[in-house]
C-alpha positions, -999 to 999 in steps of 0.1 A, spaced: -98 -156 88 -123 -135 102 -129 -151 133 -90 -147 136 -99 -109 129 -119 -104 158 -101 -126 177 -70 -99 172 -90 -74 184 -96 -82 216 -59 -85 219 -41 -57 240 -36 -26 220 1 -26 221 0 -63 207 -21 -56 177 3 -28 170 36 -47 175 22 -73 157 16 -50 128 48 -32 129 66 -63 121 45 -75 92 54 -36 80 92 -46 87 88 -75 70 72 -58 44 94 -28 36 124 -54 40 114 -75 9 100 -43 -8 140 -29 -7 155 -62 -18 139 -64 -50 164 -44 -71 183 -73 -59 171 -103 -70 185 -118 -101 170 -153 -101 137 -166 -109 134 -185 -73 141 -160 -54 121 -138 -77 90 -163 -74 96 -166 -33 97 -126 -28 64 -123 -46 50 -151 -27 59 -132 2 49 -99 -6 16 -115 -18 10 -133 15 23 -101 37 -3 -78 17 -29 -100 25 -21 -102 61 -20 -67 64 -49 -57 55 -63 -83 83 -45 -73 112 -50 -30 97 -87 -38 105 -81 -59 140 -60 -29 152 -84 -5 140 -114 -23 151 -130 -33 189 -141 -72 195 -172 -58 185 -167 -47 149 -139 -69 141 -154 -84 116 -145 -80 78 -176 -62 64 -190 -70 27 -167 -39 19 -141 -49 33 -136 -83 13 -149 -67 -18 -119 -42 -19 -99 -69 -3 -105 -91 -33 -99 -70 -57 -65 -51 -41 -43 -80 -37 -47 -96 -69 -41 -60 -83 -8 -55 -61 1 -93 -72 0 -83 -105 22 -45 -94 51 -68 -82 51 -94 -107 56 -73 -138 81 -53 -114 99 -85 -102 104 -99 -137 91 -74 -168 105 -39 -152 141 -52 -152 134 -61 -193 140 -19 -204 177 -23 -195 186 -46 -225 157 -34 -242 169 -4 -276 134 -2 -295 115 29 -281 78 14 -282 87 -19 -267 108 4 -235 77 28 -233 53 -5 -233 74 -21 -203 78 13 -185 41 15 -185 28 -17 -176 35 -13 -138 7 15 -140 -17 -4 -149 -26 -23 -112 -18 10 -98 -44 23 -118 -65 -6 -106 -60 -8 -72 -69 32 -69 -104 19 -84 -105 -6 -58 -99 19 -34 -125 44 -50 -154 14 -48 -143 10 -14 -149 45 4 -180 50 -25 -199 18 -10 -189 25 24 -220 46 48 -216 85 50 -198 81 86 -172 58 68 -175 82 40 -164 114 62 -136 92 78 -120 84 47 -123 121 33 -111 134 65 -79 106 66 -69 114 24 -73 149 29 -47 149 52 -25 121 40 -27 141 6 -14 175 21 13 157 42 26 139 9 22 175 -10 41 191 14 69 166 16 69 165 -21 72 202 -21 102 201 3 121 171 -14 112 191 -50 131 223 -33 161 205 -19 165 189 -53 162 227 -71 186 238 -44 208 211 -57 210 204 -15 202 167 -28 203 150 -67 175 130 -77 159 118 -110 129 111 -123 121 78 -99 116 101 -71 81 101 -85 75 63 -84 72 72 -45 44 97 -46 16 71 -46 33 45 -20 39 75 2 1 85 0 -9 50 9 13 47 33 -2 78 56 -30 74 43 -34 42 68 -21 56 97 -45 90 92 -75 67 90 -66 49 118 -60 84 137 -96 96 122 -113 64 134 -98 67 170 -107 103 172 -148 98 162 -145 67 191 -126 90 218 
């Protein structure tokens, strides 16, 4: 897979990035059919998927990022590779098949137990992501301060806007509006490193 890596970065620039825009589109597709699904195939097949699509992503994230040069998956990389998707795995299975268990579930504890559970990879997969940037070098290091500093203040600031429309009563929304706060983060998050990468190289 990483010869593949490099490989994809030699591609054309406006390849790599196609190329990743659709594994997004994919992505977000079978992200927002999940609420959906009812049986345990299609249940099993969307987790396959989204299992299969994380992986990939990070792949082609680091070809598009990357030169022929340095397209290479460093020690880093697979570390926090190898311990991200099994932590997402585990994110969509309990929300693919335990989540959906509060609605016929009355006893308090058991509903608290089954809300929390999703946080638990989440919790694990911002370690992963900790370990990543910590045994990166201090260039890396600056990068990835740099890129969450401003993914965080975009996401604050959107989160500020969406919490006054909501005050406003200009919009309604409930408690789940919350469940987007850390997706959000990672998702700019990506696109910010990518933007601090390409800035140091220009």
């Amino acid at each position: 897979m990483e010869s593949l890596t490099r490989r994809m970065a030699a591609w054309p620039a406006w390849a790599r990035r196609l190329l990743l825009g659709l594994i997004m589109a994919g992505y977000f597709a079978v992200v927002g059919l999940m609420a959906r699904l009812h049986g345990t195939g299609s249940r099993v097949l969307a987790l396959v998927l989204l299992v299969a699509l994380t992986w990939l992503l990070a792949y082609v994230s680091r070809a598009t990022a990357c030169s022929e040069a340095d397209g290479e998956m460093r020690r880093e990389d697979r570390r926090y590779l190898a311990e991200f998707v099994p932590a997402m795995a585990v994110y969509f299975a309990l929300m693919l098949f335990v989540w959906p268990l509060h609605k016929t579930t009355g006893t308090a504890w058991l509903k608290a137990l089954i809300a929390l559970a999703p946080a638990l990879p989440v919790a694990a997969m911002a370690v992963s992501l900790f370990r990543y940037v910590t045994a990166s070098d201090e260039f890396m290091q600056r990068l990835h301060l740099q890129a969450l500093a401003l993914a965080a203040g975009v996401v604050a600031v959107l989160s500020v806007a969406v919490g006054f429309l909501a005050a406003a009563k200009v919009v309604s929304l409930d408690g789940t509006v919350l469940l987007l706060v850390f997706p959000a983060l990672m998702l700019v998050y990506g696109p910010t490193l990518a933007w601090a990468k390409r800035r140091y190289r220009d």
